[in-house]
C-alpha positions as CSV (number, residue, x, y, z in Angstrom):
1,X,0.0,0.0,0.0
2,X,1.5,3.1,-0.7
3,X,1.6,5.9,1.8
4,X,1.7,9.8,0.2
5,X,2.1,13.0,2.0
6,X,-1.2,13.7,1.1
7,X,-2.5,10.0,2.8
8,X,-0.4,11.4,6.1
9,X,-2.4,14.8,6.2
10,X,-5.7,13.4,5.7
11,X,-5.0,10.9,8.6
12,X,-3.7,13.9,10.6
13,X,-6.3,16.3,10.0
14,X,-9.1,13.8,10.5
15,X,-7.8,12.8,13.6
16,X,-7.0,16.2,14.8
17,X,-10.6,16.6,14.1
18,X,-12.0,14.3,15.7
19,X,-10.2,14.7,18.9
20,X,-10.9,18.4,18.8
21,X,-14.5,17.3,18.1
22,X,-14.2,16.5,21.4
23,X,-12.6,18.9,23.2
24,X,-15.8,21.3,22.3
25,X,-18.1,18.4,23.5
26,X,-16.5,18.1,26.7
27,X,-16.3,21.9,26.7
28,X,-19.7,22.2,26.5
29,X,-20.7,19.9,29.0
30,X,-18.7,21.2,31.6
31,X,-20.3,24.5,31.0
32,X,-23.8,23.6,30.9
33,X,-23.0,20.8,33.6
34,X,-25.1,18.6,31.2
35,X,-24.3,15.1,29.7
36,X,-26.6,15.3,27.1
37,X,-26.8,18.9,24.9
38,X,-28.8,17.4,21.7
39,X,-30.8,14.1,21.5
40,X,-27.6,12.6,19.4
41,X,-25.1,12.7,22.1
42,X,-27.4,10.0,23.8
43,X,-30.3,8.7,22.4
44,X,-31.4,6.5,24.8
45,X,-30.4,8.8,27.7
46,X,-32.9,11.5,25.7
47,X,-35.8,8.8,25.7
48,X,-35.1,8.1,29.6
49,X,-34.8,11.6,30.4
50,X,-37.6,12.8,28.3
51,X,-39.9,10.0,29.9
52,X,-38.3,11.1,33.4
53,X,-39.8,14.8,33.1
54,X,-43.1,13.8,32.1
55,X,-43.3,12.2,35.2
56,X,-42.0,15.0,37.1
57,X,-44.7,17.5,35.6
58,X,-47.6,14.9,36.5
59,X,-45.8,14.6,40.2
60,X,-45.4,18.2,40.1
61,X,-49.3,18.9,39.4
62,X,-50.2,16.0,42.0
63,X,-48.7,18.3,44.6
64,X,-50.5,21.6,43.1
65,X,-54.1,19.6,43.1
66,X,-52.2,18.1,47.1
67,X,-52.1,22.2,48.0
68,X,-55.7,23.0,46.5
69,X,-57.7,20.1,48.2
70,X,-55.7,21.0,51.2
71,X,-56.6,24.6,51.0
72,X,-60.3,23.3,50.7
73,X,-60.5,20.5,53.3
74,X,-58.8,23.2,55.7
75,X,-61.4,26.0,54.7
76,X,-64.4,23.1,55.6
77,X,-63.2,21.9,59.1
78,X,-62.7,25.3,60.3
79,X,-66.1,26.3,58.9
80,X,-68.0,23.3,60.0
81,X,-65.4,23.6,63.9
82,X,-67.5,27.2,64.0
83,X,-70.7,26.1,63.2
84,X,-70.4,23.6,66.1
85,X,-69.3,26.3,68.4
86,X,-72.4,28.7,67.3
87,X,-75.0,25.6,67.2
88,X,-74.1,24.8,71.1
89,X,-74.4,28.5,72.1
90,X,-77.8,27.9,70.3
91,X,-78.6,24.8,72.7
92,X,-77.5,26.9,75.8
93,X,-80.1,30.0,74.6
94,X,-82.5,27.2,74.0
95,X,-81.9,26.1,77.5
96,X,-81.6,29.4,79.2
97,X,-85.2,30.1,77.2
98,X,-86.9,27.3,78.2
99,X,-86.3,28.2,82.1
100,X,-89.6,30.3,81.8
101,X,-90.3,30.6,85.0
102,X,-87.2,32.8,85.3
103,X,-87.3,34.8,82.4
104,X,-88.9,38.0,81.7
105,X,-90.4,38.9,78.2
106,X,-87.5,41.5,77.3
107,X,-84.9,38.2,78.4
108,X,-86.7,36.5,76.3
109,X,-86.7,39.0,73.4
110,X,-83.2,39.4,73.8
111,X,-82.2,35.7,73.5
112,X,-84.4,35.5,70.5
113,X,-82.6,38.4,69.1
114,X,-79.2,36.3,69.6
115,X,-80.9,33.0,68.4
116,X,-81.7,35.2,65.1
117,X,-77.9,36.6,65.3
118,X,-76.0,33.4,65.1
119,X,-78.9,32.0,62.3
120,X,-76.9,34.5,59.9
121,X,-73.4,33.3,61.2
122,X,-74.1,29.6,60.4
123,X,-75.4,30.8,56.5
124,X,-72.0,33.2,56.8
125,X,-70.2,30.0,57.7
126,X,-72.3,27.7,55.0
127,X,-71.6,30.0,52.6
128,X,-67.4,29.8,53.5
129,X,-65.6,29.9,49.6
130,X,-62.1,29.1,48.5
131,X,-61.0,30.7,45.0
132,X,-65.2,31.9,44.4
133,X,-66.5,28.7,45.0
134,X,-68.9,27.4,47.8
135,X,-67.1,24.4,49.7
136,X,-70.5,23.3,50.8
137,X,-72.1,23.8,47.3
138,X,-71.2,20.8,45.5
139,X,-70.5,21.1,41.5
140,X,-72.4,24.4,41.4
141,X,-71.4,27.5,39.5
142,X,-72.9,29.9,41.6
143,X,-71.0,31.8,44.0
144,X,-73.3,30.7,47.1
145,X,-74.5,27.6,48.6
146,X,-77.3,29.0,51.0
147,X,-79.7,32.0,50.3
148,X,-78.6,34.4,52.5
149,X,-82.3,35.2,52.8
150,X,-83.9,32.5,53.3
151,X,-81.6,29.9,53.6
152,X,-82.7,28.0,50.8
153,X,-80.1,25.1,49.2
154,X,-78.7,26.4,45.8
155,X,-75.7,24.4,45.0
156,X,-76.0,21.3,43.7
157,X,-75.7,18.1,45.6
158,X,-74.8,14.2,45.2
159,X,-72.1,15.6,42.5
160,X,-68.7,15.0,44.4
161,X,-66.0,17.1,43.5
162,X,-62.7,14.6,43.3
163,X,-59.0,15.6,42.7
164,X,-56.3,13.4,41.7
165,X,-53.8,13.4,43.6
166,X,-51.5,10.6,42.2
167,X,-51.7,8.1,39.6
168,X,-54.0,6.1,41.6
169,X,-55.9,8.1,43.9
170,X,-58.3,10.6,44.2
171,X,-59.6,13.0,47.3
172,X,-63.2,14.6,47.2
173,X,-62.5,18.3,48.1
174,X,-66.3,19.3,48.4
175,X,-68.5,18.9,51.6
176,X,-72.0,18.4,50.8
177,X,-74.0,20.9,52.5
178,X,-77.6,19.4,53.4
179,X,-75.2,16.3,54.7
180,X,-73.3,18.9,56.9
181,X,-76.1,21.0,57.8
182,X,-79.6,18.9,57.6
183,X,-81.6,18.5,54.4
184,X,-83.6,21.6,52.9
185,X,-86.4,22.3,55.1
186,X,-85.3,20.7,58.4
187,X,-81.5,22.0,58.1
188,X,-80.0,23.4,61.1
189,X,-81.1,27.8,59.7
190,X,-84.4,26.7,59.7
191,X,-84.2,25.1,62.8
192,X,-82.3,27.7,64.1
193,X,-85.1,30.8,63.0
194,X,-87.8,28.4,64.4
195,X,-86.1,28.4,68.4
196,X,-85.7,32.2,67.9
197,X,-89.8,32.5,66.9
198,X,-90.3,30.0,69.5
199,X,-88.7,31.6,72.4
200,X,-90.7,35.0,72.0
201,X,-94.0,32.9,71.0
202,X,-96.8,33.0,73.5
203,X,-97.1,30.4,75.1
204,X,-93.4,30.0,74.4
205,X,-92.8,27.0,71.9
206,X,-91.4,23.2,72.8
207,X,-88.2,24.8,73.4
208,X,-87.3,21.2,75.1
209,X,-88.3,19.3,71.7
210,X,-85.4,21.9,69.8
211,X,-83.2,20.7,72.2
212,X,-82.6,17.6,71.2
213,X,-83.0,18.9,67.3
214,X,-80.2,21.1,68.2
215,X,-78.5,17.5,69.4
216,X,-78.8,16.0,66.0
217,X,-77.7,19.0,64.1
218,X,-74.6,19.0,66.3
219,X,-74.0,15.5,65.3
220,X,-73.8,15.8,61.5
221,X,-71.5,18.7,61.9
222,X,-69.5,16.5,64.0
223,X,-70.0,13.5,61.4
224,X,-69.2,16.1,58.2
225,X,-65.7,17.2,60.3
226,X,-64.7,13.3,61.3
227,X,-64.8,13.1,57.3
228,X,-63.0,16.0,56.1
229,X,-59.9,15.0,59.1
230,X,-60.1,11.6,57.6
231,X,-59.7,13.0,54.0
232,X,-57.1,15.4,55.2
233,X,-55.1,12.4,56.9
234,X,-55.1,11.2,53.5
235,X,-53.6,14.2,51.7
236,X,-50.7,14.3,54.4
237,X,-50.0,10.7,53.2
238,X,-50.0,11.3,49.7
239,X,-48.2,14.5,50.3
240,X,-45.5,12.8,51.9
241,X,-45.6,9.9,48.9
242,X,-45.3,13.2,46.2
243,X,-42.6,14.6,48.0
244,X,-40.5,11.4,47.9
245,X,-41.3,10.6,44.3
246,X,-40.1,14.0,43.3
247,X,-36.4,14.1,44.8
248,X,-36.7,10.2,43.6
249,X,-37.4,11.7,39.8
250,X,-35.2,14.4,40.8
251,X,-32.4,12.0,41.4
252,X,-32.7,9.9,38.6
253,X,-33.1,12.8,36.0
254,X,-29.9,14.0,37.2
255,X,-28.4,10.6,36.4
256,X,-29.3,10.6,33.1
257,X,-28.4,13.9,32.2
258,X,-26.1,16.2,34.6
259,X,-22.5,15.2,34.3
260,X,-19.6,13.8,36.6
261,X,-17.5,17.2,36.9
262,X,-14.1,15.8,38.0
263,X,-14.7,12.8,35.2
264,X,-15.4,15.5,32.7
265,X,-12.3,17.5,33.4
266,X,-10.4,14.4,33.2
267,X,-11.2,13.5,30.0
268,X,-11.0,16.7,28.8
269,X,-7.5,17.5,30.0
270,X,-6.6,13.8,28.3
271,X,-8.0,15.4,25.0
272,X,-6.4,18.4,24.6
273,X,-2.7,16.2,25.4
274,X,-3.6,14.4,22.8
275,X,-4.7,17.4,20.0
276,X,-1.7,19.0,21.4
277,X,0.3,16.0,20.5
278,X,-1.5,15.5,17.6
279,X,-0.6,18.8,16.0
280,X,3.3,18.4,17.3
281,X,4.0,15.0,15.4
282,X,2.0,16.8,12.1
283,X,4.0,19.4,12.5
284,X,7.5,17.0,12.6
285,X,6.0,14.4,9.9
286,X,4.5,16.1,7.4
287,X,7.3,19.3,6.3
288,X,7.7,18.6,2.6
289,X,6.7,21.4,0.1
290,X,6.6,22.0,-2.8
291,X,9.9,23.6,-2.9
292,X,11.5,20.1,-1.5
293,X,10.0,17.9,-4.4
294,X,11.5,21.0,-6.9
295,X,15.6,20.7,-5.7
């Protein structure tokens, strides 16, 4: 095989090529602190890495829809927490009230007046929204769940409003306000306005009877709350299972894709030696001209 200068420079240029090829890959690596600048620098690592931030934008949205049901569930306890407060200062007016014997009329109009009172502070409380919407209205589009007026239902219920909140589970956000709060007609504002009429009614009403409504109204706030702690328990699980799986994504993305910095400045510095020495031995082989062919 014969060997010509011009066999010896196309070696030595492609070769000085290639390893300077190199050089500029390594270089810009080490700046980006990326393994993987274009698709064809590792095609499979692009695949793994592309499928790696999908899941990281689902995880990432699980623990958005995590902070929004937990914004909601939060807004519901401490809603349906006052209502039980207000509903057993109703039972202890009741109470007070049905003492007639020791009560004046102007007592009497006065407790009726703070019956009346706490009526509107229970719709205030039904009414509780997070980002315009009613927690206690179900899938409605209104802004309200309760007439303020007269405390008629006008959200929509038996529609449950579920989040996801992983891959496999879902949280319903909502609290459905005639469970919470008694169905229309015998919830707890019309019970509520009927102690306040009764109290000042002559003869005064069966004060002892709305007692023991006031009993059961208590206890489906307190069954509505064990419900939203029990879906809130939840959410801190998951929470902590989204957290996890993002440094876990986190971690492997950064496998795939972010570089080993003292392994990348090794190889870089055992590059450039060899374009350096690359160029040297051209620069020794290869120092015919023309002239040199012409003596």
């Amino acid at each position: 095989m014969r060997i010509t200068q011009r066999t010896l420079a196309d070696n030595n240029i492609r070769n000085m090529g290639t390893n300077l090829a190199a050089v500029a890959k390594l270089n810009d690596q080490i700046t980006s602190g990326k393994a993987i600048t274009k698709p064809s620098d590792n095609p499979s690592g692009t695949a793994t890495a592309m499928r790696t931030r999908t899941d990281l934008a689902a995880n990432d949205q699980y623990g958005a829809n995590i902070t929004q049901a937990g914004t909601t569930l939060a807004a519901a306890d401490g809603a349906l927490a006052t209502v039980g407060d207000m509903l057993r200062r109703v039972r202890d007016l009741t109470t007070q009230a049905a003492s007639t014997g020791s009560q004046s009329p102007e007592s009497l109009k006065a407790l009726s007046i703070e019956v009346a009172g706490l009526r509107d502070g229970l719709l205030a409380m039904a009414n509780r929204t997070v980002d315009g919407r009613p927690v206690f209205g179900g899938a409605t589009s209104t802004s309200q769940a309760y007439d303020t007026t007269t405390g008629a239902f006008t959200g929509r219920a038996g529609v449950p409003l579920d989040v996801r909140v992983s891959p496999t589970e879902t949280v319903r956000t909502d609290v459905d306000g005639p469970t919470a709060f008694g169905p229309p007609g015998a919830d707890v504002f019309a019970l509520v306005q009927r102690i306040a009429d009764e109290v000042t009614a002559t003869p005064t009403g069966d004060l002892t009877a709305s007692i023991g409504d006031v009993d059961a109204a208590l206890s489906r706030v307190t069954a509505a709350r064990t419900e939203v702690g029990v879906r809130v328990n939840r959410l801190d699980t998951v929470k902590a299972v989204n957290a996890d799986a993002a440094i876990s994504l986190g971690s492997q993305l950064g496998d795939v894709e972010d570089i080993d910095t003292a392994k990348a400045y090794l190889e870089l510095k055992l590059r450039q030696n060899a374009y350096d020495a690359a160029l040297t031995v051209s620069s020794q082989t290869i120092q015919n001209s023309l002239v040199d062919f012409i003596r």
